[in-house]
N, C-alpha and C positions, 0 to 999 in steps of 0.2 A: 803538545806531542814532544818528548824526549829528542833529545840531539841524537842517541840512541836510533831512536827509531827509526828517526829521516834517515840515516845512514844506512840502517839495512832495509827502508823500502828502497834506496836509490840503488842499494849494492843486486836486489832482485829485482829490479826493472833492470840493469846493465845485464844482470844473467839472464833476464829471461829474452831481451833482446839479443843478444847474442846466440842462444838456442835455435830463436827466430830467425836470424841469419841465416844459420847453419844448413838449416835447410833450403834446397833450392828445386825448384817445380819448370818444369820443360813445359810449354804448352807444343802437344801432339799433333799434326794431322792429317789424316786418311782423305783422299778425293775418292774414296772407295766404301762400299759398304762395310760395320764392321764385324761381318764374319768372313769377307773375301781371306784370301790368304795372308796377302800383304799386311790389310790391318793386323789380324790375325801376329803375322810374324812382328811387326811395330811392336804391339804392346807384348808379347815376349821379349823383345828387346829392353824393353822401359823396366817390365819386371823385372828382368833380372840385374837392371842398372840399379833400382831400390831396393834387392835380397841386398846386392855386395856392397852397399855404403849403407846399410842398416838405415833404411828414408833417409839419409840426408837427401839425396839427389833423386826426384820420381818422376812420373811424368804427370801432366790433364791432360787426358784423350779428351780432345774436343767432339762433341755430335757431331758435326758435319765440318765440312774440308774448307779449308779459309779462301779458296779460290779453287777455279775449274783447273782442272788437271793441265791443259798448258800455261797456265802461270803461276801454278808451284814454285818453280824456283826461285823465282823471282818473290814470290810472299814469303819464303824461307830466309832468302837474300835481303827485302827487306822488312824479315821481323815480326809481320802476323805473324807467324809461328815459328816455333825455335825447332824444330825436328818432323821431317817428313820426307817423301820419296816421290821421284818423278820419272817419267817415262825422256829421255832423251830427244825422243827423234820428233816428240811433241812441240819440240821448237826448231823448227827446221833450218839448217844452216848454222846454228848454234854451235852444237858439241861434231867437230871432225873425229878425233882420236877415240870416241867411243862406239865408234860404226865398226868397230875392229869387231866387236862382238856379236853385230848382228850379222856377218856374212853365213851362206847356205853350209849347211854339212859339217855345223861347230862339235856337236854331241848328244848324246841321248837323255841327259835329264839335266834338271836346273844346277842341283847341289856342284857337282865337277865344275862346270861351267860357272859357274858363281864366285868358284874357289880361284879357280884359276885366270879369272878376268879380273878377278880384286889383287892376286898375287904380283899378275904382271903388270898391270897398271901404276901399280903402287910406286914398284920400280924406277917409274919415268914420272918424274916433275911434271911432264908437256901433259899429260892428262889432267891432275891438280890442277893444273895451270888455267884448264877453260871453265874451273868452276869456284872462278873469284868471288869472293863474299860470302861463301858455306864453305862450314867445315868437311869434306867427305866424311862418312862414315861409313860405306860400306859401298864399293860398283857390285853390281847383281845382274841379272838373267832373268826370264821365266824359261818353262820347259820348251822341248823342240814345237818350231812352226809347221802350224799342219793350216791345208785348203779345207777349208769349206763351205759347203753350197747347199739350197734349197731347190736346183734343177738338172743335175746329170752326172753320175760320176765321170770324175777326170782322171783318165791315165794315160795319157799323151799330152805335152806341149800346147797342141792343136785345142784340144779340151778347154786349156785357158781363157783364152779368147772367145768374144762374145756374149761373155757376163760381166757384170760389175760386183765390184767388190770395195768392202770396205779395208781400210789399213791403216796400223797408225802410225807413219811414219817415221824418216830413217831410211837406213839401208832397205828396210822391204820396199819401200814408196822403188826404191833404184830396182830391185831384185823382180818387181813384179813388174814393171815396165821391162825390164828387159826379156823379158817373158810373154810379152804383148797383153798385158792383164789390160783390163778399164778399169782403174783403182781409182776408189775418192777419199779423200785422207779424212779419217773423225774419230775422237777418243774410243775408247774401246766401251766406253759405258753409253753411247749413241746404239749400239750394234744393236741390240733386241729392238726397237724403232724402227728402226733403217732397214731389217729383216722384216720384219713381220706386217711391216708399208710395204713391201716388194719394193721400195726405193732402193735396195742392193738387193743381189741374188746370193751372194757369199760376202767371206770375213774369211781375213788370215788372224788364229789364233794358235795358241796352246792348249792341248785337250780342256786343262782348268777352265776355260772359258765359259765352256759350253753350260756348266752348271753356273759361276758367279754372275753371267750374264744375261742366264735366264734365255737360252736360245737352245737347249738340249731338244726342246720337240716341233722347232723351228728349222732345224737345218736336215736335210737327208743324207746330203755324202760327205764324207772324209778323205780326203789324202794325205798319209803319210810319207814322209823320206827317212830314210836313215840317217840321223845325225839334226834330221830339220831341216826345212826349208830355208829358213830363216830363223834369226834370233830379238830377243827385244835387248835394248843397253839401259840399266835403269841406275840409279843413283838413290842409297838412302843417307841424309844431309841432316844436318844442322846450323843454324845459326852461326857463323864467325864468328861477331861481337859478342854475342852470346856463352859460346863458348869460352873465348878470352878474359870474358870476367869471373870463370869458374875459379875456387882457390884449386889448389895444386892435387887436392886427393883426389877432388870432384873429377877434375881435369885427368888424372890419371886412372879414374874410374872410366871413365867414356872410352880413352885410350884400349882397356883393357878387353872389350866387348866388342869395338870398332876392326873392322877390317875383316878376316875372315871369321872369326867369331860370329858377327854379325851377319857374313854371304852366308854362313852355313846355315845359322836359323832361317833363315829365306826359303835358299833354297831348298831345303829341305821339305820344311813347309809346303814350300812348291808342287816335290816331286810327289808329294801325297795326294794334293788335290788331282793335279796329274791323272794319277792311278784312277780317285773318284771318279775322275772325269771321263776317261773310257769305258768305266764300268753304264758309267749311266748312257753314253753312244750307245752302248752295248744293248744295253734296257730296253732302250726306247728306237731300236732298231735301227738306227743309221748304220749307212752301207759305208763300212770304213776299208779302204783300197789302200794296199800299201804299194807304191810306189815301185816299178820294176829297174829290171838294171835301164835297159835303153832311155824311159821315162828320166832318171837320174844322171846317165850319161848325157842326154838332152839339155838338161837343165845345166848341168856343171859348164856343158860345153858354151851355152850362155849368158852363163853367169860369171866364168873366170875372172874376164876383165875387170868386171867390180873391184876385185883383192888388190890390182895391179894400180886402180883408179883410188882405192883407200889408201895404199902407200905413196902415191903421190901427193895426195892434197896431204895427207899427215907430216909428210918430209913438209912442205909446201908451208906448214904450219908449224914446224921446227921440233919435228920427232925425228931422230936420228935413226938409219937403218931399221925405216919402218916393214919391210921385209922378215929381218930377224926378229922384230918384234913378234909378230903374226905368226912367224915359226915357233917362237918358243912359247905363244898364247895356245897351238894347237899341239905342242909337246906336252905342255902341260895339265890341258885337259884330259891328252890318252891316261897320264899318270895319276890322273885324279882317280878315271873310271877304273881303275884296274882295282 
């Protein structure tokens, strides 16, 4: 073989290694089925990371989730997977500064609320801060927290009490005890089990539930509030290390999709199934009760201290005038919804 030769197969094995480079593959993963929403919003995410670097940069959506839903972050943290989303309050004691977003009476649908909890958070270091080892990519929401139960509608306070429920922790674990609930804390993907055992009588969700969880002809009543009872704080992440060895475009691609980009495909996502998801309540004839003034005066009047209790341990944990935080996270949201 020619001097020739060897020369330009070495020169196309360096190009073709180098193309090989070029491209870089995220491994993806959902603790969720993947038509739920979430997954669902994920790989919209991943698409459209691979439309705008023409495949350098894509994802593998794994089949199934590298770990059970509270140790997500930590498999992200260390490295099973490079990109995925966790529920907060699933590690209890964890995340302070993101209970900001589960308090009662945030907003009517996810999108608002998604935009404006990624906006303000952004702002403050001190949220970043509690989630060393992953890159944020996006804080998020699902839609408003609604009651529901397989034994009585609740429209009083009173109603609470003397059923169990399942929750997945967070501020609702606080919101529903101060409510006199008999809550027992377990992912949200326990709930059709733990319902249809009569080992719980209710779940606090978001309407989306009732269809991804497979308990639409399991529950009878519903309660609504205005604004929600409660909210969930969620986080969709990537790898740190991971991310820091992307070159500069890749890295500025991620950049470009991350943050509200990112809350909006969510929640958006969200506010659809949402909608689904009342429609089939509706279907399947659950008695859905919307929440009167005194009912919500009730709740507020027991719930206040919560906000007053987050601002402290968030000060506590070195967020500055957590107070005005909280105002300009519910300022923000009016200005979303308008």
């Amino acid at each position: 073989m020619t001097r020739f030769h060897l020369s330009t197969i070495a020169a196309l094995a360096t190009l073709s290694a180098g193309l090989a480079s070029a491209q870089t593959v995220l491994t993806a993963s959902s603790w969720l089925p993947p038509t739920h929403a979430l997954s669902v919003a994920q790989k919209e995410w991943c698409d459209l990371l691979d439309k705008n670097t023409q495949g350098k940069l894509k994802c593998n959506i794994l089949p199934r989730g590298v770990s059970s839903p509270p140790g997500t972050f930590d498999a992200v943290k260390n490295g099973l997977a490079d990109v995925s989303f966790t529920v907060h309050g699933y590690t209890p004691g964890r995340f302070v500064m993101t209970q900001m977003a589960e308090l009662p009476f945030l907003g009517n649908s996810a999108e608002p609320i998604s935009v404006a909890f990624n906006k303000v958070a952004m702002k403050h270091p001190e949220f970043i801060a509690e989630h060393q080892g992953v890159k944020v990519i996006a804080f998020f929401t699902h839609g408003p927290g609604i009651v529901f139960n397989t034994k009585r509608p609740i429209t009083t306070v009173d109603d609470l009490s003397g059923l169990k429920f399942r929750v997945g922790g967070g501020m609702v674990n606080e919101i529903s005890k101060t409510l006199g609930m008999n809550v027992t804390l377990k992912p949200a993907t326990d709930s059709y089990e733990l319902l249809a055992g009569g080992v719980m009588d209710g779940t606090l969700f978001p309407a989306e539930s009732t269809e991804s969880m497979k308990i639409d002809k399991i529950i009878k009543y519903a309660t609504t509030f205005p604004g929600g009872l409660y909210n969930t704080s969620f986080v969709f992440m990537m790898n740190q290390a991971k991310y820091d060895k992307l070159p500069a475009d890749q890295k500025k691609a991620v950049d470009a999709i991350s943050g509200e980009v990112a809350a909006r495909i969510i929640g958006r996502g969200w506010d659809g199934v949402d909608r689904r998801g009342t429609a089939l309540m509706q279907a399947n004839g659950v008695q859905i009760i919307k929440a009167d003034a005194k009912f919500v005066a009730d709740v507020k009047a027991k719930t206040s201290a919560l906000e007053a209790g987050w601002v402290k341990n968030a000060e506590a944990k070195g967020l500055k005038d957590a107070a005005k935080v909280l105002a300009d996270f519910r300022a923000e949201i009016a200005r979303q919804e308008k």
